[in-house]
C-alpha positions as CSV (number, residue, x, y, z in Angstrom):
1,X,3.3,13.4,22.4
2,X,0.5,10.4,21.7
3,X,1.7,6.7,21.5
4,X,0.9,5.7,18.3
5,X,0.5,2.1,17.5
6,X,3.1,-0.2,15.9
7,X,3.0,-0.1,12.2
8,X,1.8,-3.6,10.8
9,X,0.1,-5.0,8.0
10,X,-3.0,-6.4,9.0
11,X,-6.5,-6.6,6.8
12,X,-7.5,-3.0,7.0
13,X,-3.7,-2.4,5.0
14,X,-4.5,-5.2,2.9
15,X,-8.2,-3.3,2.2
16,X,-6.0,-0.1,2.1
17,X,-4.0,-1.5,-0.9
18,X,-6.6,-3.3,-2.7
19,X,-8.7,-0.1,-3.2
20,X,-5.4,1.7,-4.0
21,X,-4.6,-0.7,-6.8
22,X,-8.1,-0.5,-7.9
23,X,-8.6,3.3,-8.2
24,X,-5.1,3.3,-9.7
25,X,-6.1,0.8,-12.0
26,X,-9.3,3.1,-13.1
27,X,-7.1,5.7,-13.5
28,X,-4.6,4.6,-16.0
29,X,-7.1,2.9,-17.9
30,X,-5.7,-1.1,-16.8
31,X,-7.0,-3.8,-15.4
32,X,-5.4,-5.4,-12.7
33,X,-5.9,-9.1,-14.4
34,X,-3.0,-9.0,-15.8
35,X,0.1,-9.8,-13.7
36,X,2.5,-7.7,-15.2
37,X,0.0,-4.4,-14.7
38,X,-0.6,-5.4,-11.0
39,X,3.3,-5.3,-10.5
40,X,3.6,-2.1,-12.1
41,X,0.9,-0.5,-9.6
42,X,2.1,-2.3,-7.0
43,X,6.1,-0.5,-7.6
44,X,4.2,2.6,-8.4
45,X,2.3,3.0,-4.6
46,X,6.0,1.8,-3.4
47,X,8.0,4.3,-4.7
48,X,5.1,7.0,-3.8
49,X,5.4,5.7,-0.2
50,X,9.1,5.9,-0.7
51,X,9.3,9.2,-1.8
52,X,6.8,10.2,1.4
53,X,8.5,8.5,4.3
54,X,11.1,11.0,4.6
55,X,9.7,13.8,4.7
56,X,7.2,12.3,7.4
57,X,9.6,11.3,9.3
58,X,11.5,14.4,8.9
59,X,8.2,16.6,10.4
60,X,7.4,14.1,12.9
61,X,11.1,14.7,14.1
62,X,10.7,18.9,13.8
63,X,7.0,17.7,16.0
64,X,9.6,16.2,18.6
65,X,9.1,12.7,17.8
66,X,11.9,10.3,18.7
67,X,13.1,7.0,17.7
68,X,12.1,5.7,21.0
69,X,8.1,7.4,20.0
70,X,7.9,6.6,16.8
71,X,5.9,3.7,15.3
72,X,8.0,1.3,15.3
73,X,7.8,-1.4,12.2
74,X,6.9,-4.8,13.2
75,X,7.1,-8.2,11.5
76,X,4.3,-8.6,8.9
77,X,1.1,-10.5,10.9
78,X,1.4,-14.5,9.7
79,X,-2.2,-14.0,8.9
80,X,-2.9,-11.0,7.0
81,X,-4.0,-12.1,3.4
82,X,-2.0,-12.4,0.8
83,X,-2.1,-10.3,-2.7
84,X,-2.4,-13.9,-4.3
85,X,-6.0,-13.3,-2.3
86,X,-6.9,-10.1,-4.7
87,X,-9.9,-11.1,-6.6
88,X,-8.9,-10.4,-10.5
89,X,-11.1,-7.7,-12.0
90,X,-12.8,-7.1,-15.1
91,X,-11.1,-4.5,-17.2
92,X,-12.8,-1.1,-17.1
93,X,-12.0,-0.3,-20.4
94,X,-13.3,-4.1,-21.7
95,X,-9.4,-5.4,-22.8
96,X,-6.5,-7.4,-21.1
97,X,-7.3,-11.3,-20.6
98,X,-10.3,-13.0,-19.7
């Protein structure tokens, strides 16, 4: 079995997310300028990582994986960047605020 590192949230999840909210932004057809669309694809990508944790961890355990090798979670980092940090986009389809 490979050690894996910790989990942690660092810039490259940060980078991870952003593009996430992006593409899921382009997607719907929303612009993430608007606060209550950014929560809304924010609890989307949770509950999709929500409904795909168990059944990760499930296989890793089939793949032999204990507690003891899993990645264990660690505090978030004090200096990753926040989503207060996310640049506000122009809408793709040219509505939501300015």
């Amino acid at each position: 079995m490979t050690d894996h590192p910790a989990a942690r949230s660092d810039e490259d999840t940060f980078a991870v997310i952003d593009d996430a909210l992006t593409a899921l932004a382009a997607r719907r057809g929303l612009w993430l300028g608007e606060d209550t669309v950014l929560i809304g694809l924010l609890a989307s990508l949770i509950d999709q990582a929500q409904r795909c944790l168990p059944h990760a961890v499930h296989d890793a355990r089939a793949n032999g994986a204990s507690w003891t090798t899993s990645p264990p979670c660690s505090p978030p980092a004090r200096t990753r960047p926040s989503c207060a940090s996310t640049p506000t986009r122009p809408s793709p389809t040219g509505g939501g605020r300015s």
